[in-house]
C-alpha atoms as one frame of an Amber mdcrd trajectory, in Angstrom:
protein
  24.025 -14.887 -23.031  25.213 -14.335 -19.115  26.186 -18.124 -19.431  28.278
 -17.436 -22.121  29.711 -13.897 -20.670  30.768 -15.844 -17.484  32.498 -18.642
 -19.942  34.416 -15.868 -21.842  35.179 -14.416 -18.732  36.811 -17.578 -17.293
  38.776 -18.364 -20.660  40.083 -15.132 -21.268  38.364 -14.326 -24.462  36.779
 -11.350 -26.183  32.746 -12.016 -26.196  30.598 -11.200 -29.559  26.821 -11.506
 -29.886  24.645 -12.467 -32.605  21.636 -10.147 -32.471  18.857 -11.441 -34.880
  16.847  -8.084 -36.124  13.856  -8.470 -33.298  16.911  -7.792 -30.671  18.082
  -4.705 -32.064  15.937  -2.013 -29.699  16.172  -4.669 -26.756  19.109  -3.941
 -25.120  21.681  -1.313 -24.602  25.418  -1.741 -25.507  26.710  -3.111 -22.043
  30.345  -0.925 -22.453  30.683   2.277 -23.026  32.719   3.541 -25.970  32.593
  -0.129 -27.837  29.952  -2.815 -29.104  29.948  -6.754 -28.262  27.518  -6.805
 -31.246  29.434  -9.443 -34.175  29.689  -7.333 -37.719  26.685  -8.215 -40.347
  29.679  -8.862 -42.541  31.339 -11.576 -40.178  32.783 -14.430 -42.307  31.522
 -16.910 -39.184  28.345 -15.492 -38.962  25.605 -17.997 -40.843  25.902 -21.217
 -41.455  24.039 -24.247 -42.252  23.093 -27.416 -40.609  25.420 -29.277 -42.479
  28.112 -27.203 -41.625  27.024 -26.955 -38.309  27.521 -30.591 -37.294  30.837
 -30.834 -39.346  32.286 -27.808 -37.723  31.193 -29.234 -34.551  33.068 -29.985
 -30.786  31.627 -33.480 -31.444  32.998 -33.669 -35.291  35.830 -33.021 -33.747
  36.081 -35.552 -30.791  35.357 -38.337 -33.146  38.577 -37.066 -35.567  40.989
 -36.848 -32.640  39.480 -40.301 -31.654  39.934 -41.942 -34.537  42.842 -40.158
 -35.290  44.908 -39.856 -32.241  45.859 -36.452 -32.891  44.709 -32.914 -32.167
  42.655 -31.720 -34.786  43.711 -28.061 -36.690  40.316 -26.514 -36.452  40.601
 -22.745 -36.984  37.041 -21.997 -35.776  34.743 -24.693 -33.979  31.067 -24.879
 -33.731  29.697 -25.651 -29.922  25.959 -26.643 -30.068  24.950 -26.114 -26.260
  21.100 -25.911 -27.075  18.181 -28.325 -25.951  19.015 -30.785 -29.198  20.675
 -33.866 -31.349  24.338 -32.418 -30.790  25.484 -34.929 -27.921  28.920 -35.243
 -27.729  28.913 -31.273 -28.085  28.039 -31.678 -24.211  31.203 -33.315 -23.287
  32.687 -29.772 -23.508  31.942 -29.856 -19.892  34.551 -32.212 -19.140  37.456
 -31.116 -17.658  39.598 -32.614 -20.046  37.936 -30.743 -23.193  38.711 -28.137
 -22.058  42.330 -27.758 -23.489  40.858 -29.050 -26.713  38.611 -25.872 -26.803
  41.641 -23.117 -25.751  43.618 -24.109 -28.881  40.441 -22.875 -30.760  40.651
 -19.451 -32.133  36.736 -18.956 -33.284  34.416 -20.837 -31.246  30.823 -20.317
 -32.117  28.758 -21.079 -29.381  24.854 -21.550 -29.509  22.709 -22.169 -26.436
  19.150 -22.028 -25.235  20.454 -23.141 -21.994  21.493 -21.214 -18.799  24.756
 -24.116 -18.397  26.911 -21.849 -15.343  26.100 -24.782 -13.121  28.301 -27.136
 -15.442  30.969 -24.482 -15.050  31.246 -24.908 -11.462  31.622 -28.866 -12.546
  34.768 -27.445 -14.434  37.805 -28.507 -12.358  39.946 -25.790 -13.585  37.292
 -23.339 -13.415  36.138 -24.125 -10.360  38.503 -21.828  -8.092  38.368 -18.960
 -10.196  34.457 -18.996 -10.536  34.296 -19.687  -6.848  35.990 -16.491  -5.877
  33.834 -14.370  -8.556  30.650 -15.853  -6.977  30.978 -17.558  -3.500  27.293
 -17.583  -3.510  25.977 -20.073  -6.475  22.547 -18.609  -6.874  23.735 -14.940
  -7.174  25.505 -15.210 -10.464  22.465 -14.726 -12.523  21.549 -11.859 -10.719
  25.005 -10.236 -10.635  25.697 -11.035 -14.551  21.991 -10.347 -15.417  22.301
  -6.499 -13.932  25.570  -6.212 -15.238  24.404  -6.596 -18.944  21.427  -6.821
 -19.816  20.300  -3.377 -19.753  16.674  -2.761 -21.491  16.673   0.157 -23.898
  14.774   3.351 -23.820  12.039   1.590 -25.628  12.062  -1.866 -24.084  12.134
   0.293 -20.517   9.259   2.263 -21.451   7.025  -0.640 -22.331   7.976  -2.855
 -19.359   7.057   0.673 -16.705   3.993   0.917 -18.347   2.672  -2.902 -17.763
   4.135  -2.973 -14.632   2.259  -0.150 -13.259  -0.520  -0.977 -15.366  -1.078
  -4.446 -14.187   1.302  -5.607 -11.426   1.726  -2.325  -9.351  -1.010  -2.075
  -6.798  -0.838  -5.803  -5.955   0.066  -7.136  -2.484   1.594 -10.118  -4.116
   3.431 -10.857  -7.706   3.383 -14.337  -9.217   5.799 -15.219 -12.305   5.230
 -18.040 -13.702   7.140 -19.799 -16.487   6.006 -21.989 -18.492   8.585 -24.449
 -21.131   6.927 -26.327 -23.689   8.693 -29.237 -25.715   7.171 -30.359 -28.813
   4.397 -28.690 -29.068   3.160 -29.858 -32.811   3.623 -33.075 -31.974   1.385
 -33.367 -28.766  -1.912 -32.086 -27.633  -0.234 -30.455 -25.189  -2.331 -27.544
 -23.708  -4.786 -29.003 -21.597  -2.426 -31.367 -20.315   0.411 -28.015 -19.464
  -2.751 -26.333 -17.962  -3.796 -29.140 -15.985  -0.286 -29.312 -14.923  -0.168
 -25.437 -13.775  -3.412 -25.455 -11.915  -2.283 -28.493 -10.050   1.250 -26.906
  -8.545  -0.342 -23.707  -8.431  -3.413 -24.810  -5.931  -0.699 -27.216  -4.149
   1.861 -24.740  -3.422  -1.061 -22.397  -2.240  -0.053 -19.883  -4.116  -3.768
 -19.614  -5.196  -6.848 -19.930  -3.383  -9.066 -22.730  -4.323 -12.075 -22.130
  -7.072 -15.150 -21.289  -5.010 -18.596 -22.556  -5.893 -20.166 -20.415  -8.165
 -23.466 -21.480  -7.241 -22.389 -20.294  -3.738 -22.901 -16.674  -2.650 -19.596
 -14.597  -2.517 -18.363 -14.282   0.871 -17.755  -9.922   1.811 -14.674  -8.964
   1.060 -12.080  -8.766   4.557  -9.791  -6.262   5.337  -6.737  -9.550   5.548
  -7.593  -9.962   1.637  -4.622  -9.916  -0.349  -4.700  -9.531  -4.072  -2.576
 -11.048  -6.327  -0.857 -10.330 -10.086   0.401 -13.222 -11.839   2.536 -12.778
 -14.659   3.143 -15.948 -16.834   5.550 -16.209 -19.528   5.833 -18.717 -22.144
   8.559 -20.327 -24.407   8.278 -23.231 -26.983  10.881 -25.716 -28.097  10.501
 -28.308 -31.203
């Protein structure tokens, strides 16, 4: 969603999101006095996966290819997400770009956080450059700008972070992606995997005998909270 702010931003168009029902009490409206949300009864709003791929950027490459002329599209879909959509990638091209300012609706899906591909942009790349002359800030600039939790979503996150992350000397996030997990016996392998960087980066101590007495606590002890996160793809 920041990915997609910044793109609006840099293309001079009016931003709305698709909340699915179990975003609703998430967030709070970013701007005051108005709503980014789209209307339940958008015309755009659902489609299907047939649809989908013949609305798409990369429908529409292959016309203009095999056509040699612009195609008439009055909405486009642009499948950005981890999946089968190549040629919807090529948006990033410079040259695309023109292509997709001639659209009126474009509907824009993404699992990905793709502002580093902007920067790729040629003719974003001086206007994005002023916005953020630091490249590693713009998540944290657009993330406080808009996504602010709601009374609800605030009150939960308080309570678990005093509850369980508070009194540490140290906080660990991890984040953990998992692709295909139906098709592969992946959770030993992922937990292998964790325990390995984990205990190589030192960010934990190694396992202690437990066979071994435990050594007395020292006053140089540090404890740590780790908080680890998940998110599945297919």
């Amino acid at each position: 969603m920041a990915a997609t702010f910044l793109y609006a931003l840099l293309t001079n168009q009016v931003l709305l999101v698709k909340h699915e029902a179990d975003m609703t009490d998430l967030f709070c409206e970013p701007f005051p006095n108005t709503s980014w949300l789209l209307p339940t009864d958008f015309p755009l709003r659902n489609f299907s996966p047939e649809v989908r791929y013949a609305s798409s950027f990369g429908s529409m490459l292959m016309k203009i290819t095999n056509t040699s002329k612009e195609s008439p599209e009055s909405f486009l879909y642009l499948n950005l997400a981890h999946s089968d959509y190549d040629l919807d990638q090529l948006a990033f091209c410079g040259q695309n770009q023109a292509l997709l300012r001639n659209i009126p609706w474009l509907i824009l899906l993404s699992d990905q956080y793709f502002v580093p591909s902007l920067f790729m942009i040629p003719s974003f790349n001086q206007e994005i450059s002023k916005l953020f002359p630091e490249k590693e800030s713009v998540f944290y600039h657009l993330g406080h700008y808009l996504c602010h939790p709601s009374n609800q979503a605030g009150g939960l996150i308080t309570r678990f972070y005093q509850a369980y992350l508070a009194k540490a000397d140290e906080r660990i996030g991890l984040q953990i992606r998992v692709f295909h997990d139906k098709t592969t016996p992946i959770f030993q392998i992922v937990m292998d995997q964790i325990l390995a960087c984990v205990l190589k980066e030192k960010l934990l101590p190694e396992a202690v005998d437990t066979q071994e007495p435990m050594p007395s606590p020292s006053r140089n002890q540090t404890s740590k909270a780790i908080l680890s996160t998940s998110l599945y793809s297919p």
